[in-house]
N, C-alpha and C positions, 0 to 999 in steps of 0.2 A: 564527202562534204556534208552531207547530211548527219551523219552522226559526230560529227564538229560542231553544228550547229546545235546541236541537241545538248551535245554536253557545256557549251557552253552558253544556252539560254539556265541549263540549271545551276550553273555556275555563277550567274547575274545573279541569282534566289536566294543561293546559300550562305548570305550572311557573313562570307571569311572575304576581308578587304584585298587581300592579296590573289585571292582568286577573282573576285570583281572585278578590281584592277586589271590583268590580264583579257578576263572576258570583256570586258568594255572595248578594249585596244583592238580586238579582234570583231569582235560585233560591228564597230565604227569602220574597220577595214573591208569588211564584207559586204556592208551596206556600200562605201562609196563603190566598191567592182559591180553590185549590183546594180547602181545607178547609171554609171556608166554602159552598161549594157543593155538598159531601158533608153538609154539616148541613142544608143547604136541601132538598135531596133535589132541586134542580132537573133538568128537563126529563125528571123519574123516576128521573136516574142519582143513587144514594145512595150507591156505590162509587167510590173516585180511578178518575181518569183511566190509563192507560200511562205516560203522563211524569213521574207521580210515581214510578214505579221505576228509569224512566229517570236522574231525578233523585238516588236515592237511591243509587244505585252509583255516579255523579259523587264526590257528597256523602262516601262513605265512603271514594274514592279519594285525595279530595283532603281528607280530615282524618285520614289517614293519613301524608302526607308535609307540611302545613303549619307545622310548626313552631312556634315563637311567636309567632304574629302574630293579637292577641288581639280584632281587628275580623272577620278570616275568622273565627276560631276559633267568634266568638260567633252569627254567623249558620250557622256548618253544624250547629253544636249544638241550637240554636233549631229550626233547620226540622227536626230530627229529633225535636224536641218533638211539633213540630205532627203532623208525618207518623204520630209514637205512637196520636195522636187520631182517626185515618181509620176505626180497627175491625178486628177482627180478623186479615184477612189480611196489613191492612200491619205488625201487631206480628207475627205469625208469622212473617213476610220479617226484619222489624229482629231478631227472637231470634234466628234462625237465622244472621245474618250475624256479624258481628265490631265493629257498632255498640256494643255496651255496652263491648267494652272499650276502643276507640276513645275513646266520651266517658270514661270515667272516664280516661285518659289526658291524655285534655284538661285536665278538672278539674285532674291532678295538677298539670300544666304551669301551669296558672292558676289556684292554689285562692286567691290574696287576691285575683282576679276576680270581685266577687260575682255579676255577671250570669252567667258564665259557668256557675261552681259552682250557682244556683238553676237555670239551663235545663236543664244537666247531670244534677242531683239531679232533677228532676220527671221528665224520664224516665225513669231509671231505675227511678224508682218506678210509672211507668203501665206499667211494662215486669213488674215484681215486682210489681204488683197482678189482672195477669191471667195470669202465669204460671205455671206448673204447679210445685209442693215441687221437686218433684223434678230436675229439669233446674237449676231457681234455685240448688239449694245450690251448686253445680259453679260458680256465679260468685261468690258471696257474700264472696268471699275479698277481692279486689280494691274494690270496696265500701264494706266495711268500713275500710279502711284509706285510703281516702279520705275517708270521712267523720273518724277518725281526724284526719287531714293534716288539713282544713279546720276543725277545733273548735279544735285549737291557737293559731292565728292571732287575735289581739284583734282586729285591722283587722277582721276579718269578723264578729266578733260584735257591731260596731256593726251589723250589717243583720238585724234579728228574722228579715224574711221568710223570709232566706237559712236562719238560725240553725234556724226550724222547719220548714223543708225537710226541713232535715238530718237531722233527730231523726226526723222520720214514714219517712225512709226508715229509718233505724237500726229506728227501731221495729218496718215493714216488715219488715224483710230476718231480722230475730232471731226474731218472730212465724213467719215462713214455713219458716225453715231450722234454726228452734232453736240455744239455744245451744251446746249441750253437741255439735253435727256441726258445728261452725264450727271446723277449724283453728286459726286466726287467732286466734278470741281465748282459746286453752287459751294463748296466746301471751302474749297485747298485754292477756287483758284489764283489769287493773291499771292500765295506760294509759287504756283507754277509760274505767275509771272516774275517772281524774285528770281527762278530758277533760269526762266530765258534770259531775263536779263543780265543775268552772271556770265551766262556763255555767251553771249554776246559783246560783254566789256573781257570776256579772259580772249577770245580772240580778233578782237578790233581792235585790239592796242597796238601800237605801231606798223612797221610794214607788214603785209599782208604776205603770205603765201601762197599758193593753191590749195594747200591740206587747209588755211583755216579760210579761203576764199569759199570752198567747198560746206564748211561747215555753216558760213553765212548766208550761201544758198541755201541749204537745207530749214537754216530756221526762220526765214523769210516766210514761206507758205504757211508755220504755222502762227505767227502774231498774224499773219492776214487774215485768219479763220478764227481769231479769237477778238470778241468781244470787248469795248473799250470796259477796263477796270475799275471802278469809280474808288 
């Protein structure tokens, strides 16, 4: 198993898509049975393994130079999901790296992606749900304006799930860093409220659902934390 994983963190490195491809699909397969097995607490060990770090500097290597190729993209994002969910030391490792702006990157590159954008948005948010005010605002920037990029888009407001991702991190990220220390939107925020209220009139029009009942909840919390617009 070990030298599986070895060949294929260098596999992540080398630059041949088709071999990426593959390592990704496997890397993401390996991470979630490792997860699983941090939640089982088997054999006592309730801590990843070494090769999920191992894995994780592949992972960041090689979604730093992948480009748009939105089959990698969507597995090194993903397993960086998963890896979020291990427990504190491995978000400590993922904050302190250059993974967030990595995926929001990604996002950017594939924001009518809606897998990507939903894998993308939940860590972010497990990453901003145990991270400390203070370090978080220093990213907030970026963030924002991805969420931003991704509410524009109709194509993507066909997908609730995506839609109240998006919003609970918004919500997230204004809750933690406040709005009034947010750069960004002393900027944009006129924009941002064009943006809510787009999703707002694309799922309040006629009878309701659950999937866009849900999305309505979600964006409730964040006009309640934002500031009237003059």
């Amino acid at each position: 198993e070990d030298n599986s994983a070895s060949e294929h963190v260098l596999a992540l490195r080398s630059g041949d898509i088709k071999t990426m491809t593959e390592s990704a699909k496997y890397v993401h397969e390996a991470i979630a049975h490792e997860l699983r097995r941090v939640r089982k607490g088997s054999r006592g060990l309730k801590s990843p393994s070494s090769n999920v770090y191992t894995y994780l500097g592949a992972i960041l290597d090689c979604l730093a130079c992948v480009g748009s190729h939105p089959d990698i993209t969507l597995n090194l994002v993903s397993s960086l999901h998963l890896c979020a969910q291990m427990g504190k030391a491995v978000r400590k490792y993922l904050f302190a790296s250059d993974s967030l702006a990595l995926v929001m990157k990604s996002v950017k590159k594939h924001k009518q992606n809606p897998d990507i954008v939903l894998h993308g948005f939940k860590f972010a948010s497990l990453l901003c749900e145990h991270e400390k005010k203070g370090p978080l605002v220093v990213r907030l920037e970026g963030g924002l304006k991805r969420i931003i990029d991704v509410l524009r888009h109709e194509s993507i407001l066909q997908y609730s799930s995506v839609v109240t991702q998006t919003l609970q991190l918004a919500s997230q990220l204004i809750r933690k860093g406040g709005w009034n220390k947010v750069r960004l939107l002393t900027r944009n925020r006129v924009s941002f409220v064009k943006v809510l209220l787009s999703v707002g009139h694309f799922y309040g029009n006629g009878k309701m659902n659950n999937e866009d009942i849900g999305v309505m909840m979600a964006l409730l919390p964040v006009l309640e934390r934002m500031p009237t617009v003059v």
